[in-house]
C-alpha positions as CSV (number, residue, x, y, z in Angstrom):
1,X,-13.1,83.2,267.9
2,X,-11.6,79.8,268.6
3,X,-12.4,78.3,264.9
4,X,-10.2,75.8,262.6
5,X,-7.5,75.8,260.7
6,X,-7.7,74.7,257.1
7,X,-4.9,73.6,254.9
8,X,-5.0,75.6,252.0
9,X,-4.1,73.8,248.0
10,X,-1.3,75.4,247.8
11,X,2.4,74.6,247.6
12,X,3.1,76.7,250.5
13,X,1.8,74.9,252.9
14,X,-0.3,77.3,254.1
15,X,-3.4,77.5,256.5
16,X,-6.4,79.4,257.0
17,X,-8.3,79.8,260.1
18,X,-12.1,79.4,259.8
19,X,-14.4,80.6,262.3
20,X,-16.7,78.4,264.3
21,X,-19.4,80.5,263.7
22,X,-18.3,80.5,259.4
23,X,-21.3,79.7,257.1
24,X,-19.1,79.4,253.9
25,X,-17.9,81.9,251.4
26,X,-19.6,84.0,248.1
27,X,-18.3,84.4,244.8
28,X,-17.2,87.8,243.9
29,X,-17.6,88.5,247.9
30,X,-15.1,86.8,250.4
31,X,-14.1,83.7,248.3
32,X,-10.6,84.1,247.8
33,X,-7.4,82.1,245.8
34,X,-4.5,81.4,248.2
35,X,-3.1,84.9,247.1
36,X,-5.4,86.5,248.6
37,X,-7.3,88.1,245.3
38,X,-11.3,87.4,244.9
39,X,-12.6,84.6,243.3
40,X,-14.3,86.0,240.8
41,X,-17.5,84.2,238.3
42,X,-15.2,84.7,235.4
43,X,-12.4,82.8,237.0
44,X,-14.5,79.8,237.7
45,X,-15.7,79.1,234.1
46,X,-13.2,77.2,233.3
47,X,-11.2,80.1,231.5
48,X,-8.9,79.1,228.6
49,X,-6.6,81.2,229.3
50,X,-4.4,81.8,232.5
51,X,-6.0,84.9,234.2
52,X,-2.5,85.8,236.3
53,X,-4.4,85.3,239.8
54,X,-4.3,81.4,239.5
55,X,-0.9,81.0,238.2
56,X,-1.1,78.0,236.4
57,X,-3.9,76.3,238.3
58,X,-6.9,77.6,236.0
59,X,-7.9,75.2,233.7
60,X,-8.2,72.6,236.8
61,X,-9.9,75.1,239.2
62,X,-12.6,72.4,240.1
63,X,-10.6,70.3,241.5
64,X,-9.1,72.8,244.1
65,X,-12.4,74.1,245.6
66,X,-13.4,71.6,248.5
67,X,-16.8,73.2,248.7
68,X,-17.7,72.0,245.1
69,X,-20.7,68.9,245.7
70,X,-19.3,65.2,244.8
71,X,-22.0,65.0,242.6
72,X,-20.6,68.0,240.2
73,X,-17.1,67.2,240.9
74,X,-17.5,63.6,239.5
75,X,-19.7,65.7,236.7
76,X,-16.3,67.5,235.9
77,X,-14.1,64.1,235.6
78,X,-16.5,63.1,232.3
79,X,-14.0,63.1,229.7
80,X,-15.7,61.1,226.7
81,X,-18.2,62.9,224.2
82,X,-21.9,62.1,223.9
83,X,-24.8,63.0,226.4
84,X,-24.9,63.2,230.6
85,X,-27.0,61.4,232.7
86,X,-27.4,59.9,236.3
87,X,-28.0,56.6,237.0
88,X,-29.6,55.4,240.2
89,X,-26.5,54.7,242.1
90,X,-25.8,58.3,242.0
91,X,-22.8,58.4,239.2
92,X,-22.4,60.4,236.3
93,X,-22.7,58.1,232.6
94,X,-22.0,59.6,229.0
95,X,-24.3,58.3,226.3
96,X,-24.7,58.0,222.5
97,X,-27.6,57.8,220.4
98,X,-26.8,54.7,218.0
99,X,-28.3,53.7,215.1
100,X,-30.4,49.7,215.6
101,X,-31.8,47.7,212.8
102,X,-33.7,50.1,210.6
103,X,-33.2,52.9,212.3
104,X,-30.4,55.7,210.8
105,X,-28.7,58.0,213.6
106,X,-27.0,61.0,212.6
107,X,-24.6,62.8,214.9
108,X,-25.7,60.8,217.9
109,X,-22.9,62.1,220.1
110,X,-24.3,65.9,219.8
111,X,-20.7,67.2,218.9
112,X,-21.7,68.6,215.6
113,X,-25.2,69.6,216.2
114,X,-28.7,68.2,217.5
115,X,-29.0,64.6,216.1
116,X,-31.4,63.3,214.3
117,X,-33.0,60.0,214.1
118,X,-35.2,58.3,210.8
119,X,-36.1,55.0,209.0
120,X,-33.2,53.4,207.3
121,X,-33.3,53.2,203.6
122,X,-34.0,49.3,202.3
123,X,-32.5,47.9,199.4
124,X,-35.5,46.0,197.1
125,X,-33.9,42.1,198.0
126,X,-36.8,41.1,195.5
127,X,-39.7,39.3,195.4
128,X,-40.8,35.6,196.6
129,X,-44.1,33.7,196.8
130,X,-47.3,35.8,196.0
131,X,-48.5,37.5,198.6
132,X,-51.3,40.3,199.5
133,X,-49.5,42.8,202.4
134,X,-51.5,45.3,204.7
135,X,-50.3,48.3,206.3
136,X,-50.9,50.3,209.0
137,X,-51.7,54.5,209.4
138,X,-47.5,54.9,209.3
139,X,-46.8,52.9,206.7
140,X,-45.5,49.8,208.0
141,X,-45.8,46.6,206.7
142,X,-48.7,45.0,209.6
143,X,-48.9,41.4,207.6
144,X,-49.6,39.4,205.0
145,X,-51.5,36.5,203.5
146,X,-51.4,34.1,200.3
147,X,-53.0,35.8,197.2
148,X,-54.1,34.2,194.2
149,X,-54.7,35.6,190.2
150,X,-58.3,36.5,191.6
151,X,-56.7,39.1,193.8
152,X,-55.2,41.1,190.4
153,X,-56.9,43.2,188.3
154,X,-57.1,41.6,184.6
155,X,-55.9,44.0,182.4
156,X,-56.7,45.0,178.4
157,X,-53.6,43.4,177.2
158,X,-53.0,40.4,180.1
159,X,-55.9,38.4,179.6
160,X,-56.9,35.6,182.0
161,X,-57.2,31.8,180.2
162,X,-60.4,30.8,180.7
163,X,-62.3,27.7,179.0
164,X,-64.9,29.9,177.7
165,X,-62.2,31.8,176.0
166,X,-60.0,27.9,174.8
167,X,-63.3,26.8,173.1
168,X,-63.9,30.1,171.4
169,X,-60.5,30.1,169.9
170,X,-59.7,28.7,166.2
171,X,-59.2,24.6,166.2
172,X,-55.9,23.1,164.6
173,X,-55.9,23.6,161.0
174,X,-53.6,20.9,160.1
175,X,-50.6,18.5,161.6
176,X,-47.5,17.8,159.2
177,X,-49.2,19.4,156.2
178,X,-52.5,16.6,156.9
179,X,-55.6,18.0,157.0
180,X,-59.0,16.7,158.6
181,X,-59.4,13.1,160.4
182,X,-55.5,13.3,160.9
183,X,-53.6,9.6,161.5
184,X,-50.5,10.3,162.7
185,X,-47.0,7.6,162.1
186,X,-44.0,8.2,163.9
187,X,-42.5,10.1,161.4
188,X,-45.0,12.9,161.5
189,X,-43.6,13.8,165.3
190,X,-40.2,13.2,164.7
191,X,-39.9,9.6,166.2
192,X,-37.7,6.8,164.4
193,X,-39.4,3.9,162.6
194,X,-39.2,0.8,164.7
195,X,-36.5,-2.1,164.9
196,X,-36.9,-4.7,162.6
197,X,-37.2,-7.3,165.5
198,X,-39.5,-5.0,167.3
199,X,-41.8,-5.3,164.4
200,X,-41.6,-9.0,164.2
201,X,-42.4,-9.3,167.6
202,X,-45.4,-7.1,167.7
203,X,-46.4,-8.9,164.2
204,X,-46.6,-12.5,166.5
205,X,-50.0,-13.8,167.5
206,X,-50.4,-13.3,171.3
207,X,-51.0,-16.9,171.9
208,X,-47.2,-17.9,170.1
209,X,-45.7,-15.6,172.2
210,X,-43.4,-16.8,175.1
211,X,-44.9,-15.9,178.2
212,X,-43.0,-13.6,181.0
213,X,-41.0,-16.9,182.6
214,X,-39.6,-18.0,179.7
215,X,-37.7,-14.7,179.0
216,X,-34.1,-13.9,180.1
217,X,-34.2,-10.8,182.6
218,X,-31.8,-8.1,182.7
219,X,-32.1,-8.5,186.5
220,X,-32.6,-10.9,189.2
221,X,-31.6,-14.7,189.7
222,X,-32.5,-16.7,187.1
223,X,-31.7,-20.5,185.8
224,X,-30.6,-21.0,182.5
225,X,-30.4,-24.3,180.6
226,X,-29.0,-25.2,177.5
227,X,-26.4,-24.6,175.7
228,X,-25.9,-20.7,174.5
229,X,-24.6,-19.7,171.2
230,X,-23.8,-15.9,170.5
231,X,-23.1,-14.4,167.6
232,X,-20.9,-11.5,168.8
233,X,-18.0,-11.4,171.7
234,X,-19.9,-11.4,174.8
235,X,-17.7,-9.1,178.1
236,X,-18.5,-9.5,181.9
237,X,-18.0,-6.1,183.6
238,X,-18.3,-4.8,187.2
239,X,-16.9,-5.8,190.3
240,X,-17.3,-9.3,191.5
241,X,-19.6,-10.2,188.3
242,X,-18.9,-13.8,187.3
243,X,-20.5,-16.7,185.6
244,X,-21.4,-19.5,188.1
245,X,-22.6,-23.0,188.2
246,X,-24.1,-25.2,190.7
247,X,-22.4,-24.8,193.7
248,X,-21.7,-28.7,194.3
249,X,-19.4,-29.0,191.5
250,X,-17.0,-26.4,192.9
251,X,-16.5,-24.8,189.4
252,X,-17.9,-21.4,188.8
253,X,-16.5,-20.0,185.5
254,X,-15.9,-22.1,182.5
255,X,-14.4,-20.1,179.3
256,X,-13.5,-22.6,176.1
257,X,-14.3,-24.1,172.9
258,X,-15.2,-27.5,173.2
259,X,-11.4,-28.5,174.0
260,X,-9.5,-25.6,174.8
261,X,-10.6,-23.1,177.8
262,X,-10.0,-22.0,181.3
263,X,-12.1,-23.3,183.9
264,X,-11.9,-21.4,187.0
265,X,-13.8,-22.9,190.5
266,X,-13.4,-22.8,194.1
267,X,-11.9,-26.6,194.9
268,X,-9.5,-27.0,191.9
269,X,-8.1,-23.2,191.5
270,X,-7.3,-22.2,187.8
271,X,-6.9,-25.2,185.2
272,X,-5.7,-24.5,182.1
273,X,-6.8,-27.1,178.9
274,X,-5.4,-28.0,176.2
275,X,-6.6,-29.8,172.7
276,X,-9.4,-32.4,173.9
277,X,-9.8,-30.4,177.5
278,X,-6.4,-32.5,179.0
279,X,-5.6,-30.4,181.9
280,X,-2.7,-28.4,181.2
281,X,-1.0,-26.9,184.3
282,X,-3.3,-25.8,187.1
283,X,-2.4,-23.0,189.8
284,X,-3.9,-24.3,193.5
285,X,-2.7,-24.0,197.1
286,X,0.1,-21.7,196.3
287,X,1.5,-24.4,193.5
288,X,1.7,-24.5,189.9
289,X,0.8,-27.9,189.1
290,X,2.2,-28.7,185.5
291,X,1.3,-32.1,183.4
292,X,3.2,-31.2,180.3
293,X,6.5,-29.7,179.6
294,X,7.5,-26.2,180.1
295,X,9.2,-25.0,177.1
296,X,10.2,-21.1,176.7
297,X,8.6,-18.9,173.9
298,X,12.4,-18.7,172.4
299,X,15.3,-20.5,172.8
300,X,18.3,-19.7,175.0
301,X,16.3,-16.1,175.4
302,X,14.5,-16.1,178.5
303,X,15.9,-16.8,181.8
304,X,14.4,-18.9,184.8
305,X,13.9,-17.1,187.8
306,X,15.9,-12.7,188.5
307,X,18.2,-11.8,190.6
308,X,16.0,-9.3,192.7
309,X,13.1,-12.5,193.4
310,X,15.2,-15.9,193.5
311,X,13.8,-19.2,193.6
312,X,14.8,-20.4,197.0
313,X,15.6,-24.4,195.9
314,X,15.1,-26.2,192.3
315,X,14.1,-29.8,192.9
316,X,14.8,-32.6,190.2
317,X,15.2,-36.1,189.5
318,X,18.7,-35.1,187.5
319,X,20.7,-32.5,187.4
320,X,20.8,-29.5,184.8
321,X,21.4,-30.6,180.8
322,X,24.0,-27.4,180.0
323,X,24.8,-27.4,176.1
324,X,28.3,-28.2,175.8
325,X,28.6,-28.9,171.6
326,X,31.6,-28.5,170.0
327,X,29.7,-26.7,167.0
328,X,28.3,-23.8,169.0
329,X,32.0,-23.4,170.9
330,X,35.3,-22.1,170.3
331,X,38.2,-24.3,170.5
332,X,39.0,-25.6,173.8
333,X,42.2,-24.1,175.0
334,X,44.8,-24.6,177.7
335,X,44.9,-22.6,181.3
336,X,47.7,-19.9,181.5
337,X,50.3,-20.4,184.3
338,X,48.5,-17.5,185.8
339,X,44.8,-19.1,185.6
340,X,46.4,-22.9,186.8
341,X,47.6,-20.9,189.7
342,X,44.5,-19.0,190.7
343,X,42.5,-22.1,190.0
344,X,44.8,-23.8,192.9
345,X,44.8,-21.4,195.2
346,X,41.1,-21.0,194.6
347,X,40.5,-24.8,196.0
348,X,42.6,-24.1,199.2
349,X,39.2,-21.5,199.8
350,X,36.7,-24.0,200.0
351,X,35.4,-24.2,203.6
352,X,32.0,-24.2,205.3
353,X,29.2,-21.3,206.1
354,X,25.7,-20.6,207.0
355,X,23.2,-18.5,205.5
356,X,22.8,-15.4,207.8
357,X,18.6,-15.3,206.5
358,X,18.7,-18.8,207.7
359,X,20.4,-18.1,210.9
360,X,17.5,-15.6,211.9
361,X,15.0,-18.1,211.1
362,X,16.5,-21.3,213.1
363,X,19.6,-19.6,215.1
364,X,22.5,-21.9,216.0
365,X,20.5,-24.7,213.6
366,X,21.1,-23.4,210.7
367,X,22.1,-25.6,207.9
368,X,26.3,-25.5,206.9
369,X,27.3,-25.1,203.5
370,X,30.3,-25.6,201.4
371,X,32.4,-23.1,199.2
372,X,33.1,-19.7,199.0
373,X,32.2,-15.9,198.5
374,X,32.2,-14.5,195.1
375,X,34.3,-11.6,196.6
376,X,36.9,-13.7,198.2
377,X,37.2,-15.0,194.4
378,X,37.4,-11.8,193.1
379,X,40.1,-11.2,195.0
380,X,42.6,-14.5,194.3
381,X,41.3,-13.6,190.2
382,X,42.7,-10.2,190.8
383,X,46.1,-11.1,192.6
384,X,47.6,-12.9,189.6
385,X,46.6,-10.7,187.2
386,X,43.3,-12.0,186.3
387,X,39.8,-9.8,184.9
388,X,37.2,-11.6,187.0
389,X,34.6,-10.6,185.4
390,X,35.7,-11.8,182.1
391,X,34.8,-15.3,183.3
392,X,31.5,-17.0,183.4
393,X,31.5,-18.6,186.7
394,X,31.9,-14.8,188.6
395,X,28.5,-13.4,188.3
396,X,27.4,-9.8,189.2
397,X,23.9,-8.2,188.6
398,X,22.0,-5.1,189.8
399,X,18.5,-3.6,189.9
400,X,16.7,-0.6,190.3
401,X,13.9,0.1,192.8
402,X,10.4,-0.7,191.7
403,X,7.7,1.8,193.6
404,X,4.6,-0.1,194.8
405,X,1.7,0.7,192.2
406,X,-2.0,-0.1,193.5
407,X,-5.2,-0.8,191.8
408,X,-7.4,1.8,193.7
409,X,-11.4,1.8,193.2
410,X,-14.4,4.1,194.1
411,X,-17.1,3.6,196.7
412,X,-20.6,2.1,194.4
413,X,-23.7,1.8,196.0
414,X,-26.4,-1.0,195.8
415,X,-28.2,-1.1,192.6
416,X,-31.8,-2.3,192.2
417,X,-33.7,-2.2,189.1
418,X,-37.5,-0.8,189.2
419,X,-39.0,-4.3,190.6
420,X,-36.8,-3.6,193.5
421,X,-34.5,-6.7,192.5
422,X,-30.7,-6.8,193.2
423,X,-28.7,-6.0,190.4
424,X,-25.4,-5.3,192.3
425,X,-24.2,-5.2,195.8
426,X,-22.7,-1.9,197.4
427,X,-19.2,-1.8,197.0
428,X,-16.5,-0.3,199.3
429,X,-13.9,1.9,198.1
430,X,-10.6,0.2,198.2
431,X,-7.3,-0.3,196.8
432,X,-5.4,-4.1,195.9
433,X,-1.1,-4.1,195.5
434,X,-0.7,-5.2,191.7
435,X,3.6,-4.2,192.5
436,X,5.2,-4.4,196.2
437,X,7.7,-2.0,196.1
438,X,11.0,-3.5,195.9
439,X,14.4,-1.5,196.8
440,X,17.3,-1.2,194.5
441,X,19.9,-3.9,195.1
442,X,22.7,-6.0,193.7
443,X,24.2,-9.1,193.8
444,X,27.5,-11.3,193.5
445,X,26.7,-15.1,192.0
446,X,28.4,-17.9,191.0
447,X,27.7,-20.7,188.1
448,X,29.1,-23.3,190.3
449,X,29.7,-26.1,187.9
450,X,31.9,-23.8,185.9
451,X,33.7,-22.6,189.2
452,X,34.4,-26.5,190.1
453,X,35.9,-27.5,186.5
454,X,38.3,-24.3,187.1
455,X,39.3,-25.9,190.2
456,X,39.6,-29.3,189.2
457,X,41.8,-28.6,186.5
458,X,43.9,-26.3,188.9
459,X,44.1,-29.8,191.0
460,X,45.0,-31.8,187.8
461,X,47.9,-29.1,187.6
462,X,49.3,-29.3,190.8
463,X,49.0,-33.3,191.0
464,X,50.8,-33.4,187.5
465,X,53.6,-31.4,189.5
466,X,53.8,-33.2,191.9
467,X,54.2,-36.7,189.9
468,X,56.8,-34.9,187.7
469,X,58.8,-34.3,190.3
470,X,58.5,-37.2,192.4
471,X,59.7,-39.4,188.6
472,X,62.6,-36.9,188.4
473,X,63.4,-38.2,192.1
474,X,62.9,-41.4,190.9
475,X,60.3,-42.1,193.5
């Protein structure tokens, strides 16, 4: 018989010829391994141990036999635990049996045993609103609906209130130890007597009372005439609160005696007055405006002006009065050789410059100036021997840095009283600078008119030398 050859699985490479007229094999009959030896039923179970006809092929025999369906051979390639089913599409699915909402599963993969399927247990979360529930043949809760005290069984002990039962009951005895047509005062239910002016009040004949307009309100916008007089400090509080007047007069806060106060307003700033309400001084547009002398709370103890925050120019009539009495000095005394000398070659310094601040602010415009640097003084001091800081006219201060401190407030919102009236506007949360922060610096000074009388007499020196010796030429 012509037939076909057919590759066997083997690593022999060997064939088998199959007849044309072959109908397939039998188990046990002519279905052999590529030795030769019968295929027997044991050998196909999927032995766990090697059976010596196989060699080492056994526990995969499935995947060797070609005449195995697809549908069993993609049965074998299952490797997961649980159930076996077919879908639609013809492939092989593994399933579980898992637990849903309510519902408790146990072995649901079948490994262990058959599994089993109940009710969840539920914890008691507790009760809520009263409620009647129904149920169905199973058990299960099938609905509810709203249930009142008529719906509950009165018991022996739980009795319901009824009016019937109120009336029946024993009346009141007594009330604070008072017995039949009781009249009650405040202190038989604990309450406080009432304020002497209360009293008064309700003691005044209706038609002596004044009526509702003539009555200061806690809230709303009111006039009020007259003068006021109380008899205790009186305090203005909250943000933006203030005493105004009329509008025209431009003056909206007015705190004094009769002829001493503050007046505060809109056109004329902060005026401060004095005995008979003479204006003081007056801060407006940036400007303290004085019209009386400035005199300091102690003398020669506080000092115009600090070396961190400099006035920028003094204006005056005159110049500075400095004290210069004999009775609060030592005695004058001469300049050493060494001091004449620095003093001269201190004047030979004196030349022009321009204030770098200033050259920022106008560029090649900027202002000249004449005289010198304090360290360029420092220097000549030093080269003949001289402290510099042991005279007046060299000047050196320093200060430290100042952090910036604000004044921070919360968010308040609009306040009306009961009568819907305005009692204070809604307030953003905000902050105000009450300290800029300021850097730590220092800075060399001079006292001028102390550094030109050490020059001048330096000059005195040098032109006394030179008329010396111009007599001992006898020029």
């Amino acid at each position: 018989m012509a037939g076909q050859k057919v590759k066997l699985k083997d690593q022999l490479g060997r064939v088998v010829r199959v007849g044309s007229d072959a109908t397939g094999a039998t188990v046990g009959k002519d279905l052999r391994w590529p030795d030769g030896a019968v295929v027997k039923p044991s050998d196909i179970r999927n032995p766990s141990t090697d059976t010596g006809s196989t060699g080492s092929l056994a526990p995969t025999v499935w995947k060797l036999i070609r005449e195995i369906p697809a549908n069993i051979q993609k049965l074998a390639k299952l490797a997961d635990i649980g159930f076996t089913t077919r879908g639609g599409d013809g492939e092989w699915y593994q399933r579980l049996i898992a637990q849903g909402e309510g519902i408790a599963v146990t072995n649901g993969d079948g490994v262990a045993g058959d599994p089993t399927v109940a009710l969840a247990e539920l914890d008691n979360v507790g009760g809520g609103a009263l409620q009647k529930t129904a149920r169905d043949g199973y058990g299960r809760l099938a609905g509810t609906s709203d249930a009142t005290t008529d719906d509950l069984t009165e018991g022996s002990t739980n009795l319901y209130h009824t009016e019937a039962r109120a009336a029946a009951a024993a009346p009141v005895q007594s009330v604070n130890t008072k017995t039949g047509a009781v009249v009650l005062g405040p202190s038989d239910v604990g309450a406080q007597p009432a304020s002497a002016n209360l009293t008064a009040w309700a003691a005044i004949a209706p038609a002596a009372k004044a009526d509702d307009s003539s009555v200061v309100h806690k809230a709303g916008t009111e006039t009020i005439t007259g003068a006021k007089t109380f008899s205790v400090d009186q305090y203005l509080s909250g943000v933006g609160t203030a005493l105004r007047t009329d509008a025209n007069t431009g003056s909206y806060l007015t705190l004094r005696d009769g002829v001493v106060g503050v007046t505060l307003s809109s056109n004329g700033g902060m005026r401060f007055l004095v005995a008979g309400g003479t204006e003081a001084f007056r801060f407006q547009s940036g400007a303290a405006v004085f019209s009386f002398a400035g005199v300091p709370v102690t003398d020669n103890g506080v000092p115009w002006g600090d070396p961190a925050v400099r006035w920028s120019e003094l204006r005056a009539a005159n110049g500075t009065i400095n004290t210069s009495d004999a009775r609060e000095k030592t005695p004058v005394r001469p300049l050493t050789p060494a001091e004449l000398a620095a003093a001269v070659e201190l004047g030979c310094e004196i030349g022009g410059y321009q204030w770098l601040a200033m050259i920022e602010v106008k560029g090649a415009a900027a202002r000249q100036h004449i005289g010198m640097t304090v360290q360029r003084a420092i220097e000549i001091m030093q080269s003949h021997g001289l402290d510099p800081c042991a005279y007046g006219f060299i000047c050196y201060d320093e200060w430290p840095e100042l952090p910036e401190i604000r004044h921070e407030w919360p968010a308040q919102p609009q306040v009306v009283d009961d009568f819907g009236n305005l009692v204070r506007e809604a307030v953003d949360a905000g902050f105000e600078i009450v300290q800029q922060h300021r850097p730590a610096g220092d800075r060399y000074s001079f006292r001028m008119d102390e550094l030109l009388a050490f020059i001048a007499r330096g000059l005195a020196h040098r032109l006394d030398t030179v008329e010396q010796r111009l007599r001992d030429a006898g020029l």
